[in-house]
C-alpha positions as CSV (number, residue, x, y, z in Angstrom):
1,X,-195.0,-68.6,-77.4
2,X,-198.6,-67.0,-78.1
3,X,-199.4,-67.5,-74.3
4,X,-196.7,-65.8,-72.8
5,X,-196.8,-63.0,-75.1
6,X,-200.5,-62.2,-74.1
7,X,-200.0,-62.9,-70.7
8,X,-196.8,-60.5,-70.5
9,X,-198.2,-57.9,-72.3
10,X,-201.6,-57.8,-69.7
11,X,-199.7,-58.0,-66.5
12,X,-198.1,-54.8,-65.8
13,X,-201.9,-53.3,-66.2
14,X,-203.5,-55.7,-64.0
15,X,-201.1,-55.7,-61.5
16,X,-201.3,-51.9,-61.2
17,X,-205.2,-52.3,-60.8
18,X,-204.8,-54.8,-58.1
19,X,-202.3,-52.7,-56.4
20,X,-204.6,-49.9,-56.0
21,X,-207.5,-51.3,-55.1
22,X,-205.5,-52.8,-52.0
23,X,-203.5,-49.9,-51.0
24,X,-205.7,-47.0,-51.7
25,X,-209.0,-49.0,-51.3
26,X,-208.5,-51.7,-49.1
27,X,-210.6,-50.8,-46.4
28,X,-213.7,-50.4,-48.1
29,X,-216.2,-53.0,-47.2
30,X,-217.7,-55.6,-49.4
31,X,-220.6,-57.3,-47.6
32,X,-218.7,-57.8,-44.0
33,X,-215.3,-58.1,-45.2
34,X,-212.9,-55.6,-46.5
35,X,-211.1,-54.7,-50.3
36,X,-207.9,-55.9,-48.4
37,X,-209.0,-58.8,-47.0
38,X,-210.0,-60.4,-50.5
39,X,-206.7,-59.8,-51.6
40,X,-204.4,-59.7,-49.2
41,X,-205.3,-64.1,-48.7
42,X,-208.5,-63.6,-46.3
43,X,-205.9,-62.1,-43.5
44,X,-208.3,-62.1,-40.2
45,X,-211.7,-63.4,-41.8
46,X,-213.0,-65.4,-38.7
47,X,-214.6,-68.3,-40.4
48,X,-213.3,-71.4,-39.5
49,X,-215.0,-73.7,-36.5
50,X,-212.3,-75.5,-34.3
51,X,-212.4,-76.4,-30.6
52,X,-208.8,-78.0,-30.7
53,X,-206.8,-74.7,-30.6
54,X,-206.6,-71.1,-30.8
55,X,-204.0,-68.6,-31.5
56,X,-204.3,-66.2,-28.3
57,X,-202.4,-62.6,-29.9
58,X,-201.5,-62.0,-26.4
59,X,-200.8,-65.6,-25.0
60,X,-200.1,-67.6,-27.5
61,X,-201.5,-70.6,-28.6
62,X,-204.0,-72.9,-26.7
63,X,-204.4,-76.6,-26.8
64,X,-208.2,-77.4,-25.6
65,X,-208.0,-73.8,-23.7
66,X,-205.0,-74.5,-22.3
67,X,-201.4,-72.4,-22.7
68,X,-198.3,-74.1,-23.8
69,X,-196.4,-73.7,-20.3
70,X,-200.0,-75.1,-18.6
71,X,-199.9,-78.4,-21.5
72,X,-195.9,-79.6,-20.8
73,X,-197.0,-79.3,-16.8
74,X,-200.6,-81.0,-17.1
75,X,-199.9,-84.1,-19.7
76,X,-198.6,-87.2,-18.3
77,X,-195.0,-87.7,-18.9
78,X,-192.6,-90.3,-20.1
79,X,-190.8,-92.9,-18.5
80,X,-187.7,-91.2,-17.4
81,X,-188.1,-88.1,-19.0
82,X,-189.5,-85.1,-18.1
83,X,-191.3,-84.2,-21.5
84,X,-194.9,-85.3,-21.6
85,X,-196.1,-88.4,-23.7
86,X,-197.1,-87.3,-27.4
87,X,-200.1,-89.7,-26.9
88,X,-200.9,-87.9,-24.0
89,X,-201.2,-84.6,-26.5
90,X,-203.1,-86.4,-28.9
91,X,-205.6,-87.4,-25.9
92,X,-206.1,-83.9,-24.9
93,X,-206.4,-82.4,-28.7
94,X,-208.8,-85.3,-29.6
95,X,-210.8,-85.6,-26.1
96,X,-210.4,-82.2,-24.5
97,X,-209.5,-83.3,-21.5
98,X,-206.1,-84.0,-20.1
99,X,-205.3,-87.8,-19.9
100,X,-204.5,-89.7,-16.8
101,X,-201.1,-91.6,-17.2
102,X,-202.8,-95.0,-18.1
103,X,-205.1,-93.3,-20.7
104,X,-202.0,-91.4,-22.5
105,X,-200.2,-95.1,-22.7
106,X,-203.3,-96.6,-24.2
107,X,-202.8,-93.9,-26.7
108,X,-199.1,-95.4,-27.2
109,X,-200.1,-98.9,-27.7
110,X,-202.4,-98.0,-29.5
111,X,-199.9,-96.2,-31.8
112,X,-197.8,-99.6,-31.6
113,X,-200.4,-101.8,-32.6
114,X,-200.6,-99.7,-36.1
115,X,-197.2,-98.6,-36.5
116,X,-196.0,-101.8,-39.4
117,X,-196.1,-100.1,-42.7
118,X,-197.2,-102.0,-46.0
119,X,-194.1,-103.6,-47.9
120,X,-195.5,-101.8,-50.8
121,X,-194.9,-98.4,-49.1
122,X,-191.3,-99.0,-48.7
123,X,-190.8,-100.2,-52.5
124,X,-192.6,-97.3,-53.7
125,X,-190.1,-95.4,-51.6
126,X,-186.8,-96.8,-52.8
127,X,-188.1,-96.3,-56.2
128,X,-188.0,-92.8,-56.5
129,X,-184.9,-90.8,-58.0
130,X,-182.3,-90.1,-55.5
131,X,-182.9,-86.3,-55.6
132,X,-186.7,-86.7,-54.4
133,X,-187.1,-84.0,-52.0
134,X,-187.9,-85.8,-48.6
135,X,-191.5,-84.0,-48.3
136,X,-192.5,-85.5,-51.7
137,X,-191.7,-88.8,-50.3
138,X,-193.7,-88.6,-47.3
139,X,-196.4,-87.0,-49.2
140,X,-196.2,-90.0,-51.9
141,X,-196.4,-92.4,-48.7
142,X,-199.5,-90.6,-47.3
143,X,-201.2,-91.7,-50.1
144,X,-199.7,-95.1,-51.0
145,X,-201.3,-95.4,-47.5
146,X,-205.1,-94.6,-49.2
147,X,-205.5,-98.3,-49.8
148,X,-206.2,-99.3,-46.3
149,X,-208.4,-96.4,-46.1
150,X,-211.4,-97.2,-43.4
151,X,-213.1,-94.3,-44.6
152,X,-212.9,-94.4,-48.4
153,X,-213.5,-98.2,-48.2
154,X,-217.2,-97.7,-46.0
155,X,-218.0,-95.0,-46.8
156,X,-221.1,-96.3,-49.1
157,X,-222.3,-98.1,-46.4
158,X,-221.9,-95.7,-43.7
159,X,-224.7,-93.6,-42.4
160,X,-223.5,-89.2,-42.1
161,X,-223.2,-89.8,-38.6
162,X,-220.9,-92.7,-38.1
163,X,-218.5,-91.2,-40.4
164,X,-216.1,-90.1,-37.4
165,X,-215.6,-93.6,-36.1
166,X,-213.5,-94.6,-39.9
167,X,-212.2,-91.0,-39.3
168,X,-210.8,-92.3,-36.3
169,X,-209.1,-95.6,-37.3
170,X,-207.3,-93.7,-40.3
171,X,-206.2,-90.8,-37.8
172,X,-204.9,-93.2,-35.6
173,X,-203.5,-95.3,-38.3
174,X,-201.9,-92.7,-40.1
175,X,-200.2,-90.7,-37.3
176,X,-198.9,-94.2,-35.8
177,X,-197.5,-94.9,-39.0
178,X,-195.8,-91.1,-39.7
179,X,-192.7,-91.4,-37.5
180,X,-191.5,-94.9,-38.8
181,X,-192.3,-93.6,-42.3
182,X,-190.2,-90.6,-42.1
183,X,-187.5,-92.6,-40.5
184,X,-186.8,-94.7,-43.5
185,X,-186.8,-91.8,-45.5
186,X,-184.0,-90.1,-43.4
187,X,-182.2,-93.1,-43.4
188,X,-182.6,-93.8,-47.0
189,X,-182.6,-90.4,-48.4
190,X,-179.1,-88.7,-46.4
191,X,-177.7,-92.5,-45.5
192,X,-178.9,-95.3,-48.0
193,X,-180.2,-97.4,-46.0
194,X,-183.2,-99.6,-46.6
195,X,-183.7,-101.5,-43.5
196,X,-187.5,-101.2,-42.4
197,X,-187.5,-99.3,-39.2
198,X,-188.9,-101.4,-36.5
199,X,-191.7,-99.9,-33.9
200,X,-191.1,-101.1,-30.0
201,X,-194.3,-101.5,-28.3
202,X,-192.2,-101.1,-24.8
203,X,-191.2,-97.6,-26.1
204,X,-193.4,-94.7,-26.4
205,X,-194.0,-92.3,-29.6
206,X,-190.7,-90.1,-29.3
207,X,-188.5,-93.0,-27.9
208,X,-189.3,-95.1,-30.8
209,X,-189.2,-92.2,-33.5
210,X,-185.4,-91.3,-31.9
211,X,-183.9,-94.5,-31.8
212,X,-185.6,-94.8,-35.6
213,X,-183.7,-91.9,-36.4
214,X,-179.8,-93.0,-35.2
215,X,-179.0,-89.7,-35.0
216,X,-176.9,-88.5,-32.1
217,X,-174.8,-90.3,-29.4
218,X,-176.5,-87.5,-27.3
219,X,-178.6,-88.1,-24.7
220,X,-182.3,-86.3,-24.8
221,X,-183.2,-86.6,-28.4
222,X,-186.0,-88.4,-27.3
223,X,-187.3,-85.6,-25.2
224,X,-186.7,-83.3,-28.1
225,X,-188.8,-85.6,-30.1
226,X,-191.3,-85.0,-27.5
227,X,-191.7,-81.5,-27.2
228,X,-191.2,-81.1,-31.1
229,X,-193.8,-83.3,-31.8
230,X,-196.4,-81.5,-29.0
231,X,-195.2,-77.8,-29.7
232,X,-195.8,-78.4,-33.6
233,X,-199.4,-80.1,-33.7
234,X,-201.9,-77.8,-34.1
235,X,-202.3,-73.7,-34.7
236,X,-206.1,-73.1,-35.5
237,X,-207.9,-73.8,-38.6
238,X,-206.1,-71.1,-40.5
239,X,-202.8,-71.3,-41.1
240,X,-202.6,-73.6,-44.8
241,X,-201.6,-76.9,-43.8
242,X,-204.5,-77.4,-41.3
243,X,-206.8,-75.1,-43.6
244,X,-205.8,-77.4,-46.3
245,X,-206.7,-80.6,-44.1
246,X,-209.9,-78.7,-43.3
247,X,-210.7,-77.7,-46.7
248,X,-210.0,-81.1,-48.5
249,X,-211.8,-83.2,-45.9
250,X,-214.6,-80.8,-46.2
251,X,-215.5,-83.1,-49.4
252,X,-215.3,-86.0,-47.7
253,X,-211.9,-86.9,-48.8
254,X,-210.6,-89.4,-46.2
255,X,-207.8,-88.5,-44.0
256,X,-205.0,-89.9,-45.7
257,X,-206.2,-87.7,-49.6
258,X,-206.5,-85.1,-47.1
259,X,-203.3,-85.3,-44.9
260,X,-201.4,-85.2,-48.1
261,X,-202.8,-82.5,-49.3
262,X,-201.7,-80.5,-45.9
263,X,-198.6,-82.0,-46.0
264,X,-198.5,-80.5,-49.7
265,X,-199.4,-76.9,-48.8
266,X,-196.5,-77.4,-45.7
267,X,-194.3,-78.0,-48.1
268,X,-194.3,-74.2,-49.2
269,X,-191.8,-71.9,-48.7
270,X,-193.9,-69.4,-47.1
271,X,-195.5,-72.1,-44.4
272,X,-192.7,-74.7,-43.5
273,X,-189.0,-73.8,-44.9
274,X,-189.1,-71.0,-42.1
275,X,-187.2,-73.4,-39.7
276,X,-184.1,-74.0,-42.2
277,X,-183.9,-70.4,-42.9
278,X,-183.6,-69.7,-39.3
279,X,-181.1,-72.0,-38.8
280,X,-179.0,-70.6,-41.9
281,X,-179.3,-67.1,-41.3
282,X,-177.8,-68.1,-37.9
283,X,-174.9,-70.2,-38.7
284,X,-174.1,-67.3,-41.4
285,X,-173.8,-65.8,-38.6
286,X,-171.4,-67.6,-36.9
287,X,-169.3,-68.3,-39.8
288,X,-168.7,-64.4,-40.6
289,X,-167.4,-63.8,-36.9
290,X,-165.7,-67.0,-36.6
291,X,-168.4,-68.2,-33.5
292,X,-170.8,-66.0,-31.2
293,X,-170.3,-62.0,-32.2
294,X,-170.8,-59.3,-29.8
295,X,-174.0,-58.4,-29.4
296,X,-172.3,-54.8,-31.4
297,X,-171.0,-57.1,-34.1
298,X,-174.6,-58.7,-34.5
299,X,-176.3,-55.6,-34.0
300,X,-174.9,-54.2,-37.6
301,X,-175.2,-57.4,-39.0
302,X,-179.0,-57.6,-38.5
303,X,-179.2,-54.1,-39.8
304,X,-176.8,-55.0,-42.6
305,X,-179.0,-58.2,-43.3
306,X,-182.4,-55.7,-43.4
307,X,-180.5,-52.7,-45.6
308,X,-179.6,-55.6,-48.4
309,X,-183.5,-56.2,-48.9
310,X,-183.5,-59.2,-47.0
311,X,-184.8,-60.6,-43.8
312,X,-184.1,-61.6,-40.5
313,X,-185.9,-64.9,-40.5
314,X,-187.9,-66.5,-37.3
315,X,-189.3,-63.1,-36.4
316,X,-192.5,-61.7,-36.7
317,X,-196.0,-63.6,-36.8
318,X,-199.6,-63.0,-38.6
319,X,-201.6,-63.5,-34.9
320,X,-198.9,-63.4,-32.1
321,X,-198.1,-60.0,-31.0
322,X,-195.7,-61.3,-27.7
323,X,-192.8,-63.9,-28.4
324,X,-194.0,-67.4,-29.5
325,X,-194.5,-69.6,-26.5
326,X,-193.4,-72.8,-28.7
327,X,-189.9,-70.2,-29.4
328,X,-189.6,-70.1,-24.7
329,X,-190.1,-73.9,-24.3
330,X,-187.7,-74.7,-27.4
331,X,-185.6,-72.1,-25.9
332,X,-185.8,-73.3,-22.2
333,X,-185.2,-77.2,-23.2
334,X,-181.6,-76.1,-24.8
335,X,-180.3,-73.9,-22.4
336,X,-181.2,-76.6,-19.4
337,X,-179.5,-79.4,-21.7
338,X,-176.7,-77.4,-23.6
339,X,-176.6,-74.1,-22.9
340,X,-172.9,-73.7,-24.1
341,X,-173.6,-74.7,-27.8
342,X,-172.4,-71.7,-29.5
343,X,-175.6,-72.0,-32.0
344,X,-178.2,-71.9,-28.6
345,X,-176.1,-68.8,-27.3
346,X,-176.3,-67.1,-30.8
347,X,-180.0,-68.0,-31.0
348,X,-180.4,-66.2,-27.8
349,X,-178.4,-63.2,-28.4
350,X,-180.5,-62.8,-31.7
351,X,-183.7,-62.4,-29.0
352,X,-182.1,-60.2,-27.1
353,X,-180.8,-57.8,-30.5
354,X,-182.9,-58.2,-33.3
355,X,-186.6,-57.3,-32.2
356,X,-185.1,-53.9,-30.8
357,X,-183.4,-53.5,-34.4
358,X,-187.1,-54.6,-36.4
359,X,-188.6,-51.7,-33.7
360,X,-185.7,-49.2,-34.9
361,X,-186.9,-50.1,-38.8
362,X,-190.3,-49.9,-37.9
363,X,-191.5,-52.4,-40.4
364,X,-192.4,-55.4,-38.3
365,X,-196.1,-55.0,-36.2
366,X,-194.5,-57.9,-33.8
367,X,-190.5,-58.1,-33.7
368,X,-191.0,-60.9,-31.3
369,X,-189.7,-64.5,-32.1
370,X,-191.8,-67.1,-33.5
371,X,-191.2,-71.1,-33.2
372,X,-188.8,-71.5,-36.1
373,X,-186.3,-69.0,-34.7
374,X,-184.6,-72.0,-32.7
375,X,-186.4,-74.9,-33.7
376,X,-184.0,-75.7,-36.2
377,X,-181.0,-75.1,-34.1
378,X,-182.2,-78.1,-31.6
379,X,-182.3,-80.2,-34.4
380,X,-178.4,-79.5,-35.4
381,X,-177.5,-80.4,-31.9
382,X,-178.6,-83.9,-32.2
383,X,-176.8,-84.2,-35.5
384,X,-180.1,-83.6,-37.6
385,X,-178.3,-81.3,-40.0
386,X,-180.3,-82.2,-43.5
387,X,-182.1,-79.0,-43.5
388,X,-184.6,-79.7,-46.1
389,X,-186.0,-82.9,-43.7
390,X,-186.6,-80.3,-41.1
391,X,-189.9,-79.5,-42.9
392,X,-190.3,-83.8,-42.8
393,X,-190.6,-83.3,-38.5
394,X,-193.0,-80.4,-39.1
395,X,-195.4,-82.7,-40.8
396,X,-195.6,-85.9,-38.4
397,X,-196.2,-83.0,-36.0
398,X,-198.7,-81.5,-37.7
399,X,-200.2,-84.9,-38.0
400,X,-201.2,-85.0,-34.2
401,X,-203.3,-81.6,-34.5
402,X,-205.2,-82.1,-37.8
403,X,-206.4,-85.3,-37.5
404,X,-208.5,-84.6,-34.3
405,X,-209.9,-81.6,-35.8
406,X,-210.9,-84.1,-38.9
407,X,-212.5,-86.6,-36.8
408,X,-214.4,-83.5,-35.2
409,X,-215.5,-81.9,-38.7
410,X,-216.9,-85.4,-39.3
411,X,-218.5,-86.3,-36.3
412,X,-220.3,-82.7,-36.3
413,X,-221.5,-82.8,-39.8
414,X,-219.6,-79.4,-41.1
415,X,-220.0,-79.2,-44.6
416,X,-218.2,-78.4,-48.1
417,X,-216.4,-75.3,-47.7
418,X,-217.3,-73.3,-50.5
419,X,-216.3,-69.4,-50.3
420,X,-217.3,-66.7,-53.0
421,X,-215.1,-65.2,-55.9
422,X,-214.9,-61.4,-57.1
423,X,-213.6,-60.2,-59.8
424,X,-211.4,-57.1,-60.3
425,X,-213.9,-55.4,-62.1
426,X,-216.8,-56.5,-59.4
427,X,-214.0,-54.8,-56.5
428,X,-213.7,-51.9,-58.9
429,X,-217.0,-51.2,-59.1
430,X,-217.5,-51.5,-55.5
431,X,-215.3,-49.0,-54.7
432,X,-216.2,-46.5,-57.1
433,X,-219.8,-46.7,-55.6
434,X,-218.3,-46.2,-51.9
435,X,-216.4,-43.3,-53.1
436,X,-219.9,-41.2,-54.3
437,X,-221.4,-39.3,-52.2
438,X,-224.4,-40.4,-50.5
C-alpha cells in the first residue's frame, strides 16, 4: 500500500531527528518550557488549576490538603465498619471540608435516590458481542447515559454561571449510577447473568456495590470497596484520565461525553492495566517457586525479570519519590484482615526486595511502590480474579474525583484548553540558535 510505503520509508529519519533533539537537546528552553518537555508528553509543565488534590513528591497525595492516613481518620465511617463512607469522600472532594456523619449519609441517599439505570442501558449492554472488553461496556454505558443529560439538555437556556448546578445533577447522577452499572457488567460479562442489580437505600455506596458484586463468602469486601473506591478518586489534573475529563469538559461537553472520554484514556495500557500486571508478575511468582520464595529466591528473580528486558511492575512513579501512600493503606487493610494469604505475604516481600534491587540497577529515580503494586492482589482475595475488570473498579473510582473538579471548572468559568504546537523543524531551529554564540 502507497501509504505505508511512504510512511516506512520517512520514519527511521524522523525518528532519529526526534531522538536528538530530546536527548542531546532537551534542555534547551522554548519560551518557559524545555525541548524535553514538548516531547517527552509535557512531563512537569505546571498548568493545570485544581483545588481537589495534589500529588505531594514527598507525602503523597492530598485530598482538599489533606494526607491519605489524615482522610481514612477524618471522614465519617460506615455502619459497622471501620472504612469511611465513600459519600463522605465525595463531600470533602466536592465541598472541601470534611463532612459530619449526617452530611456524608445525605450524600448516600442521595446516591440511592439516582442509582435505577434506564432499561435501555441494560439492552444496549446485552447486545454487545460476548468478547466486549468490560471497559468498552462501561464506556458505551457512560454515554447511553447522555440522554438524561441536565447539562446538554439546558444548556441553551442556561446563563455561564449557572452552568455548575446541571454539572452537579449529572455528577451526582452519573457516579450514583457507576457501581450498579459495572455490576451487571461483571455479572453478565464473567457469569451471564442479566438480572438488573438492585440499589438498597438502607445500604451505603460500598455495601450496595459488594453485595452487587456476589463475589466472596468473605467477610470485608465491603470495606475494601470502601477504601478502593476513596484511595482511587482523584490524583491532580494531570495524570490522563482526569486531564482527559478536564480537557473534554473544557468545551463544554457535559459530564457524561466527558466521563467517557476519561474512562477511554483509563483504558490504556500505560494509565490503568498497571494493577493486572502487578498482580500477574506476582502470581508468576508464586507459581515458579511453588508459593512464597525466599527473599534469595525472589531476589534473582527480580533481577532475572530486569536482565530479560522487562519490568518489575507496580514500582516507580512520575511525581512520588517515597512509597505510595494508597500502596500503605492497601497494604495495612490486608495484613489486619488476612495477613497469611500467601499473595499479601509475597506482595510484601516484593517491598521489602525489589526497590533495593531497582537502586542496584540504578534505572528507576523512585524504586518505591506505587498503588497498583497490591491493589490487585486485594481484589483476588475476595474472588475478583477477572483481571481485565480490574481497570472496571479504577473507573467508578475515578468517578468520585473528576466529577467535583468538573463541577469546579464550571462553576469558576475556566475556559477551552487550547495549548500550542511545534514542529520538528520550529524545535530544530530553536536549538541551532541556542547553540551560537551570543
Amino acid at each position: 500500500m502507497i501509504l505505508h510505503e511512504k510512511l516506512s520509508a520517512q520514519l527511521p529519519a524522523w525518528r532519529e531527528r526526534i531522538k536528538s533533539l530530546d536527548k542531546e537537546h532537551g534542555e534547551v528552553v522554548v519560551d518557559k518550557v524545555t525541548v524535553g518537555q514538548v516531547i517527552g508528553g509535557m512531563r512537569d509543565i505546571k498548568s493545570l488549576l485544581t483545588d481537589v488534590s495534589f500529588v505531594d513528591p514527598a507525602e503523597g497525595i492530598r485530598f482538599r490538603g489533606m494526607s491519605i492516613p489524615e482522610v481514612m481518620k477524618a471522614l465519617p465511617k460506615a455502619k459497622g465498619g471501620k472504612m469511611p463512607l465513600v459519600g463522605g469522600l465525595f463531600y470533602l472532594l466536592l465541598i472541601g471540608e470534611v463532612p459530619t456523619k449526617e452530611q456524608a449519609l445525605e450524600v448516600e441517599a442521595e446516591w440511592a435516590k439516582r442509582a435505577t439505570v434506564p432499561d435501555y442501558v441494560y439492552k444496549m449492554l446485552k447486545s454487545m458481542p460476548k468478547e466486549t472488553h468490560p471497559m468498552t461496556l462501561l464506556s458505551q454505558a457512560v454515554l447511553a447515559l447522555q440522554n438524561n443529560s441536565v447539562f446538554a439538555s439546558k444548556y441553551h437556556e442556561m446563563k455561564k454561571d449557572q452552568y455548575w448546578e446541571a454539572a452537579l445533577e449529572d455528577g451526582l447522577d452519573l457516579t450514583a449510577k457507576l457501581p450498579v452499572i459495572a455490576a451487571y457488567i461483571y455479572r453478565m460479562k464473567y457469569f451471564g447473568e442479566n438480572a438488573k442489580p438492585k440499589y438498597n437505600p438502607k445500604q451505603d455506596y460500598g455495601m450496595n456495590f459488594a453485595r452487587m458484586m456476589k463475589v466472596s463468602d468473605r467477610k470485608g469486601y465491603a470495606e475494601l470497596a470502601r477504601l478502593y473506591f476513596i484511595l482511587h478518586s482523584d490524583h491532580e489534573s494531570g495524570n490522563v484520565s482526569a486531564h482527559t475529563m478536564h480537557l473534554v469538559g473544557s468545551a463544554l461537553s457535559d459530564p457524561y461525553l466527558s466521563f467517557s472520554a476519561a474512562l477511554n484514556g483509563l483504558a490504556g495500557p500505560l494509565h490503568g492495566l498497571a494493577n493486572q500486571e502487578c498482580l500477574g508478575w506476582l502470581i508468576d511468582v508464586k507459581e515458579k517457586f511453588g508459593g512464597v520464595p525466599t527473599r534469595e529466591q525472589l531476589y534473582q528473580f527480580s533481577w532475572d525479570t530486569l536482565n530479560n528486558g522487562h519490568v518489575i511492575p507496580g514500582y516507580g512513579h512520575a511525581v512520588l519519590r517515597v512509597p505510595d501512600p494508597r500502596f500503605t493503606a492497601q497494604m495495612d487493610f490486608a495484613k489486619k484482615r488476612f495477613p497469611d494469604d500467601e499473595l499479601v505475604r509475597l506482595a510484601d516481600m516484593v517491598f521489602d526486595v525489589v526497590p533495593a534491587v531497582l537502586k542496584e540497577q540504578g534505572k528507576a529515580k523512585n524504586p518505591a511502590p506505587n498503588v497498583d503494586a497490591i491493589s490487585g492482589t486485594l481484589q483476588c482475595y475476595y474472588g475478583v480474579r477477572e483481571f481485565d475488570f480490574y481497570t472496571v473498579l479504577f473507573g467508578v473510582g475515578r468517578a468520585l474525583g473528576v466529577v467535583p473538579n468538573y463541577v469546579w471548572m464550571r462553576a469558576l468559568g475556566m475556559p477551552i484548553e487550547r495549548p500550542k504546537s511545534l514542529t520538528t523543524k520550529m524545535l530544530e531551529d530553536v536549538v541551532a540558535k541556542a547553540s551560537q554564540p551570543a
